[in-house]
VOZATI-901841 format. One record per residue: residue in one letter; x, y, z of N, C-alpha, C in turn; residue number from 1. Coordinates in Angstrom, 2 decimals, padded with zeros to 5 digits. Atoms other than C-alpha are relative to their C-alpha. Layout:
BEGIN
REC  resn     n_c1     n_c2     n_c3    ca_c1    ca_c2    ca_c3     c_c1     c_c2     c_c3  resi
REC     A        X        Y        Z        X        Y        Z        X        Y        Z   NUM
...
//
This chain:
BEGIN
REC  resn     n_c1     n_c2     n_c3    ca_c1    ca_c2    ca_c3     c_c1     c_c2     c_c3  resi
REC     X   001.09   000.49   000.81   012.84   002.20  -020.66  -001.34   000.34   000.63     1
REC     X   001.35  -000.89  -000.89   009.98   002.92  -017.97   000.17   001.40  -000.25     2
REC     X  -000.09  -001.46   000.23   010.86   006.60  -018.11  -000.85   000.11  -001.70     3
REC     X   000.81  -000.11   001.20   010.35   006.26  -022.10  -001.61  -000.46   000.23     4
REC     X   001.65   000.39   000.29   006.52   004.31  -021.67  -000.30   000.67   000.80     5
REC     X   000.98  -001.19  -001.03   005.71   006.93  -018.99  -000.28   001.44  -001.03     6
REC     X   000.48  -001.09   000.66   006.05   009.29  -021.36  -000.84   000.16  -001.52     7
REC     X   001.37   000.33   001.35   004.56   007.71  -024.57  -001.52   000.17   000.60     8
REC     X   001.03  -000.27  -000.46   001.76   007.28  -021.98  -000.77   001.17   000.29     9
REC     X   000.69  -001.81  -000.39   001.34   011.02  -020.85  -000.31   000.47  -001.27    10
REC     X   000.76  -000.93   001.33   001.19   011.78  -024.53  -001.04  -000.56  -000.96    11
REC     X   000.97   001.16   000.43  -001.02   008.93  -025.41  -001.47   000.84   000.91    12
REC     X   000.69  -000.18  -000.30  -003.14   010.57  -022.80  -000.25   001.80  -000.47    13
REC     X  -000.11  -001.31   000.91  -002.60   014.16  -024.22  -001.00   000.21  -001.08    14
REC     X   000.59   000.55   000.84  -003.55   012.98  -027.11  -001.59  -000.67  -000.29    15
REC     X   001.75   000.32  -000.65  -006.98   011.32  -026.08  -000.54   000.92   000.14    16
REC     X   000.97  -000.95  -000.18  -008.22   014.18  -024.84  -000.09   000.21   001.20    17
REC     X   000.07   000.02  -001.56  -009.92   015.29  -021.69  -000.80  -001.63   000.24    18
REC     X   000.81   000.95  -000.41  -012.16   011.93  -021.99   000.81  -001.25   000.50    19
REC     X  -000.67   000.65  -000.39  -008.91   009.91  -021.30   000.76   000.14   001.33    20
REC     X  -001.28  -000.85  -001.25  -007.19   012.15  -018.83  -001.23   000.27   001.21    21
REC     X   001.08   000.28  -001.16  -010.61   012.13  -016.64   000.20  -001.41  -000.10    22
REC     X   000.09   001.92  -000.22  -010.62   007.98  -016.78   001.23  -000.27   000.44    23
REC     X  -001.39   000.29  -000.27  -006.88   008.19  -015.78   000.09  -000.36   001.52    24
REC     X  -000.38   000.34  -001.04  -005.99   006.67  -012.47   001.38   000.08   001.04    25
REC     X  -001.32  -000.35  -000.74  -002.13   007.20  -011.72   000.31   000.86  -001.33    26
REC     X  -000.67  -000.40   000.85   000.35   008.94  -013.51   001.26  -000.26  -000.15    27
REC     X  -001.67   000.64  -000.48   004.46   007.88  -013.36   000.72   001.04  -000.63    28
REC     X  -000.87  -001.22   000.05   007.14   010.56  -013.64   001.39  -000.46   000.75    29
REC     X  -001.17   000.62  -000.79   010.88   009.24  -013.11   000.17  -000.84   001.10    30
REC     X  -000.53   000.46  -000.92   010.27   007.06  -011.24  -000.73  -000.33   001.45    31
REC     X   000.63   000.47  -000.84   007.60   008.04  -009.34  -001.87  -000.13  -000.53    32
REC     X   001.37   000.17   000.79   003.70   007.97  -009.87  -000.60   000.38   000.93    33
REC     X   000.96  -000.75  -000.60   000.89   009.98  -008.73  -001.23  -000.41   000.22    34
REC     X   001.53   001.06   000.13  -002.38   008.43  -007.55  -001.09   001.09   000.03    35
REC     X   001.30  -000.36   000.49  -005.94   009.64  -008.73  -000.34   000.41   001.70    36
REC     X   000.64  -000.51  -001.22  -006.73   012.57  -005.64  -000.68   000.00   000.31    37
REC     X   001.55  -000.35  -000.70  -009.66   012.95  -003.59  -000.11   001.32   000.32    38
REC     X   000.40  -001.09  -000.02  -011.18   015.93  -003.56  -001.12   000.42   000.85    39
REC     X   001.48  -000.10  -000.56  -014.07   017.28  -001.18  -000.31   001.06   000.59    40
REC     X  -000.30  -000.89  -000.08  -015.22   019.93   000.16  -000.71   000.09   001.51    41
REC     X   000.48  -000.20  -001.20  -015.40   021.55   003.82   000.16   001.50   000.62    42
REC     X   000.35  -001.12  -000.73  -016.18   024.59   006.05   000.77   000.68  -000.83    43
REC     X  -001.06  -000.32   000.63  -012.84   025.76   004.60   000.13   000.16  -001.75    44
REC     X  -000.52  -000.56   001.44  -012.79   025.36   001.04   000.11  -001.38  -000.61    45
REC     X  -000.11   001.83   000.36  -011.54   022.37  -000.87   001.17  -000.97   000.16    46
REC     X  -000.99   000.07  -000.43  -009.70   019.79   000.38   000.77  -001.08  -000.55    47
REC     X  -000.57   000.74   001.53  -007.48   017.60  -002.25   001.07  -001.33   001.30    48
REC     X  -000.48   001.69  -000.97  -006.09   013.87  -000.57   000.72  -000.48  -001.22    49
REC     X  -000.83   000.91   000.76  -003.51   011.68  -002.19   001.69  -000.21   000.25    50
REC     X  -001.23   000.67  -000.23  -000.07   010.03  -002.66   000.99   000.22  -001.48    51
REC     X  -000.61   000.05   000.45   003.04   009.75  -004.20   000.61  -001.16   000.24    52
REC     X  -000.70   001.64  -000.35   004.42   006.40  -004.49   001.02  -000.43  -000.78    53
REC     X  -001.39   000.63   000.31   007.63   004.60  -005.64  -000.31  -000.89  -001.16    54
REC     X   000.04   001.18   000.65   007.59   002.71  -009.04   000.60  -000.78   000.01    55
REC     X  -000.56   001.16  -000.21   010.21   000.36  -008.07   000.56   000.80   001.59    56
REC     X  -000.89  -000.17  -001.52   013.02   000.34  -005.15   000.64   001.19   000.15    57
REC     X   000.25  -001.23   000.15   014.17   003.63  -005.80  -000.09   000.98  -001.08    58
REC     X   000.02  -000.78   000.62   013.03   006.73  -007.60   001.33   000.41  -001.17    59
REC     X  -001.26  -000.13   000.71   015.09   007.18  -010.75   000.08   002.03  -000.08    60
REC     X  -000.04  -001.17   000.16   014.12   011.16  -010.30  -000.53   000.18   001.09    61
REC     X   000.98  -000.39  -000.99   013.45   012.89  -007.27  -001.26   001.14  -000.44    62
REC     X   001.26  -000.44   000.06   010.50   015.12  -006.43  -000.21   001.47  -000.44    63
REC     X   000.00  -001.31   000.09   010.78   018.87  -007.83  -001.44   000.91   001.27    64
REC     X   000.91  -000.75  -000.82   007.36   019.61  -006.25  -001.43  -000.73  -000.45    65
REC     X   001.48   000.47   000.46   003.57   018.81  -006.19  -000.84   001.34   000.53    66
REC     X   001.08  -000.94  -000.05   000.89   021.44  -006.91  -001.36  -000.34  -000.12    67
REC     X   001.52   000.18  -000.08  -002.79   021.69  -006.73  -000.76   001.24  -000.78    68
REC     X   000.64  -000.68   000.71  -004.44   023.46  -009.14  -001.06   000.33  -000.50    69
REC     X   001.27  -000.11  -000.16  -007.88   025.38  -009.75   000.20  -000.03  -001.51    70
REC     X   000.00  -000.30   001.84  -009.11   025.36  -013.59  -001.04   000.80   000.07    71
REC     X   000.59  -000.91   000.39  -010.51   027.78  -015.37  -001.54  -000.96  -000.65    72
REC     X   000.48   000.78   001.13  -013.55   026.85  -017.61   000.76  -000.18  -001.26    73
REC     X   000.00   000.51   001.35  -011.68   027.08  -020.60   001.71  -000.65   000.25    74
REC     X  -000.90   000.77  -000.45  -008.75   024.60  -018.84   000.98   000.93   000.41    75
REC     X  -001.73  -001.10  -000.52  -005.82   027.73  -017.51  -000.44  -000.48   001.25    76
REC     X   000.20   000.02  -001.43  -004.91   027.09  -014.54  -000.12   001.77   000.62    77
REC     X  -000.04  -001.45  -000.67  -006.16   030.33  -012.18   000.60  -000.07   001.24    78
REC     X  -000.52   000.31  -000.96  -005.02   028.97  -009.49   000.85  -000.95   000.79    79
REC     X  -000.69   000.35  -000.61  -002.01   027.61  -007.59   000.09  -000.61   001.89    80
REC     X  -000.03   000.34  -001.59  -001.55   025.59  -003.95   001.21  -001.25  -000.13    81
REC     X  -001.38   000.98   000.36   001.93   023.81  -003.36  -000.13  -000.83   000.78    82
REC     X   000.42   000.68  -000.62   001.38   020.55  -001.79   001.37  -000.96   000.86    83
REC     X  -001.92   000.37  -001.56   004.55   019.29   001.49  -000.38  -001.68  -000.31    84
REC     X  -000.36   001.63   000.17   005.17   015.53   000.28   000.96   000.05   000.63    85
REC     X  -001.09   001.03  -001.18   006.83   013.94   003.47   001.40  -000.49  -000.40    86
REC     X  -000.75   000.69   000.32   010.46   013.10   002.75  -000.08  -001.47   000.23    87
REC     X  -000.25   001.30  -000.05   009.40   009.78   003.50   000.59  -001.15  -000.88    88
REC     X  -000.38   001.21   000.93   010.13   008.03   000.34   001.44   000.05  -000.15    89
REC     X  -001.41   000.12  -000.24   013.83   008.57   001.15   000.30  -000.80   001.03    90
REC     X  -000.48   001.47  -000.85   013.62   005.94   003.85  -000.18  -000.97  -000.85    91
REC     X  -000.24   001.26   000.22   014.43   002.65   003.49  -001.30  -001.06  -000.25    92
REC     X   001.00   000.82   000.25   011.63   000.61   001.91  -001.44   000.60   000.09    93
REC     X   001.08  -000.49  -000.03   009.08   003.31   002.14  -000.15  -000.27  -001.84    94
REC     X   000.60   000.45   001.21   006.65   002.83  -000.82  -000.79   001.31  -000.11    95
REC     X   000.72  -000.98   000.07   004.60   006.26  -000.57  -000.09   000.71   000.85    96
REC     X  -000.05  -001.02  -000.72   004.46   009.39   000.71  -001.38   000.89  -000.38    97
REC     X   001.45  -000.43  -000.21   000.67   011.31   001.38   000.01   001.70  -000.01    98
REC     X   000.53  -001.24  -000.21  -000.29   014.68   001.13  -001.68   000.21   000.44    99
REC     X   001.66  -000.50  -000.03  -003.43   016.78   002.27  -000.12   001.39   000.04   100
REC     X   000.03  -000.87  -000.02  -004.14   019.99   001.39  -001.47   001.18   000.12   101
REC     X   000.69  -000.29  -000.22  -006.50   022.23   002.40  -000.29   001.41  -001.17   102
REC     X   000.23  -001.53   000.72  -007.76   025.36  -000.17  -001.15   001.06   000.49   103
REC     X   001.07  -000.90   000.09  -010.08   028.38  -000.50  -000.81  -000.49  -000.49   104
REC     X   001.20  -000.61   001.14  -011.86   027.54  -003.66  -000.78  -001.24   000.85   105
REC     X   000.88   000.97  -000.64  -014.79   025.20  -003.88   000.24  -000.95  -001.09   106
REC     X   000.16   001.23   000.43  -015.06   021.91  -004.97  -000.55  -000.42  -001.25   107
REC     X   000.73   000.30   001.12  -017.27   022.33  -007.68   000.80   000.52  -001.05   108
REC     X  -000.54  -000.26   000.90  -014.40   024.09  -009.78   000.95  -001.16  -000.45   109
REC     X  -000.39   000.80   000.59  -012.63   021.73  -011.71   001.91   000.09   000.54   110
REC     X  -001.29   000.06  -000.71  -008.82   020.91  -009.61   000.88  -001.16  -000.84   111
REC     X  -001.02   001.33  -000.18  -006.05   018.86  -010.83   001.19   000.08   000.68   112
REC     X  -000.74   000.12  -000.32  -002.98   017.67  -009.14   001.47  -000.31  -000.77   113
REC     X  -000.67  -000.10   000.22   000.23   017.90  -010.41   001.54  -000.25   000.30   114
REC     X  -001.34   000.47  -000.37   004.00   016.19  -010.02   000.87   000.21  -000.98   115
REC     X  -001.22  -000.73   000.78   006.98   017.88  -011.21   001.15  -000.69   000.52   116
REC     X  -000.74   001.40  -000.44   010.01   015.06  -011.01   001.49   000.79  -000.98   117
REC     X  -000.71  -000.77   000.16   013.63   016.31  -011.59   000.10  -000.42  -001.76   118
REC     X   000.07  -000.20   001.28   014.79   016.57  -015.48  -001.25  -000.07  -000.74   119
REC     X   001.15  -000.02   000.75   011.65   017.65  -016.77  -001.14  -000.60   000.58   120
REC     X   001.27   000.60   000.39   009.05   015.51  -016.35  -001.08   000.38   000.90   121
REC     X   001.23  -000.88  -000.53   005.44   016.67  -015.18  -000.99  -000.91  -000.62   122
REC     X   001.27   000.67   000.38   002.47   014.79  -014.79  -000.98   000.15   000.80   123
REC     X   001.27  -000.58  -000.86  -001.40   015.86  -013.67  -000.66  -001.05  -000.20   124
REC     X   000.99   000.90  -000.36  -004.20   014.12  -012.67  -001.29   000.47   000.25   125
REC     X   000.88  -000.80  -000.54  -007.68   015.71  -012.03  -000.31  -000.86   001.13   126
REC     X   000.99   000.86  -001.42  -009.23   015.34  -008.52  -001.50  -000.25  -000.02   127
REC     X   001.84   000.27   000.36  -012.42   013.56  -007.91  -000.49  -000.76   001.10   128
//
């Protein structure tokens, strides 16, 4: 039943637009849920902060992968960066697992983050 309102929600936010999917704060994907990244930028390029956390005791889907993605202006992604989420949330009572990734581009191009959760499901987030 969570699985179903995670996904009425992603298309509830679909649906909205970008003016919903910028005001968005997490996202949930089998199980797990993606928190609203930080983004900033240094010597390097830009550098994208955030988590993956547990909606209950355990994940009803594990983690396919988490990406970081540059946007175009007219929303394509041009660019790709695959982001190493810690097996931690396979211990015992862990509640979240952190990424940090460092890029080329800059900061001022428009990035979202991205969680790909096994049978399907996929949910982004822009960084900010």
């Amino acid at each position: 039943m969570k699985a179903f309102a995670a996904a009425l929600a992603t298309l509830a936010l679909s649906a909205a637009g970008t003016q919903a999917w910028a005001n968005a704060s997490a996202a949930s994907a089998g199980g797990l849920s993606l928190t609203q990244p930080a983004l900033s930028q240094d010597a390097g390029g830009a550098r994208v902060q955030g988590a993956v956390c547990r909606t209950g005791p355990v994940p009803v889907a594990g983690i396919d992968g988490v990406t970081i993605e540059q946007l175009g202006a007219d929303g394509a992604v041009t660019a790709q960066a695959p982001a190493h989420v810690p097996a931690s949330l396979r211990v015992r009572g862990a509640k979240c697992a952190y990424y940090n990734v460092q890029t080329a581009w800059t900061a001022t191009s428009p990035v979202q983050v991205c969680l790909a959760a096994d049978r399907g499901a996929r949910v982004c987030l822009p960084a900010k």
